[in-house]
Steps between C-alpha positions, in 0.01 A plus 500: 500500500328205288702328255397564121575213254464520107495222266525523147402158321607376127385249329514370133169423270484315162599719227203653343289338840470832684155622596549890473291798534486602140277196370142601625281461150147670501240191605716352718342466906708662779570244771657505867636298715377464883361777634581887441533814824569275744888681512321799464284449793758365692704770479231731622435216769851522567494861583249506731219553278166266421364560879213227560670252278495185674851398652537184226422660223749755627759279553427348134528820343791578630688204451409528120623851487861374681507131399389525108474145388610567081293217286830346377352176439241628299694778283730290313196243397363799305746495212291411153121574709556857606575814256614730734571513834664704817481488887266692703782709728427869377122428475277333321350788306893631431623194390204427253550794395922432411342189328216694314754767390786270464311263236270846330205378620223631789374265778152497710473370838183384670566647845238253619664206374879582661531242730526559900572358790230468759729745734499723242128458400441572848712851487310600142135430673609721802642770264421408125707847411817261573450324200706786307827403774384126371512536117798758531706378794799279445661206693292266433755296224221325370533451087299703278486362128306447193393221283243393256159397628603151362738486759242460783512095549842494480571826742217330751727138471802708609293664792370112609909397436646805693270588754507850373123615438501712167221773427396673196453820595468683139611544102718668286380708249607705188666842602679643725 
């Protein structure tokens, strides 16, 4: 059968420097890297589904959902701009919502501002029910954080610096 390989990965952070899920504060603008259902899609792609995509934007879902490319260069440059943060591997309405209920807070997402790829554009204007397996599928290891609207020129210098496009895609609010 296929070989399975697992990799567990340390690493150390500044003391006090880690950008955890508990430190969403209402006002503060949700933000994600790259773009979001693209593992999602992929899978689906993957098995067999998406019939009439076009064979590249196949291919490109697909190798997102089995080639994730984690934003490494960009997460560790968020220390002292970003309040709260997670990656986007269980979804990115679940792992909001472990930040939202992590840090006591709510969160609203602008489903039209979540940023896609044109493959998966192309999937959502063939089927715009998908965009549920978009906003709720995982895989995509994209980063999912919060930071005050202040934050904007500095988060679109890290963007320019990384290559890593960064979207606001909604708010935190009072709540839970």
């Amino acid at each position: 059968g296929p070989v399975t390989l697992t990799l567990t990965a340390f690493g150390e952070v500044p003391a006090g420097g880690a950008v955890l899920r508990n430190g969403a504060r209402p006002g503060d603008t949700v933000f994600v890297s790259g773009t979001i259902g693209d593992g999602a899609l992929g899978l689906l792609a993957a098995q067999g589904g998406l019939a009439g995509l076009a064979p590249d934007s196949r291919a490109m879902l697909v190798g997102r959902y089995q080639r994730p490319q984690p934003r490494t260069g960009l997460g560790p440059r968020l220390r002292g701009i970003a309040h709260a943060a997670a990656d986007v591997s269980d979804g990115l309405v679940a792992d909001l919502a472990n930040i939202a209920a992590a840090s006591g807070v709510s969160a609203r997402v602008f489903a039209e501002s979540v940023p896609l790829s044109d493959a998966a554009a192309a999937v959502l204007h063939g089927d715009p029910l998908l965009l549920a397996s978009v906003l709720t599928g995982g895989d995509d290891y994209e980063l999912i954080f919060t930071a005050p609207g202040s934050a904007r020129a500095a988060l679109d210098d890290l963007a320019r610096e990384t290559g890593v496009p960064v979207t606001a895609i909604g708010m935190i609010e009072k709540g839970a």
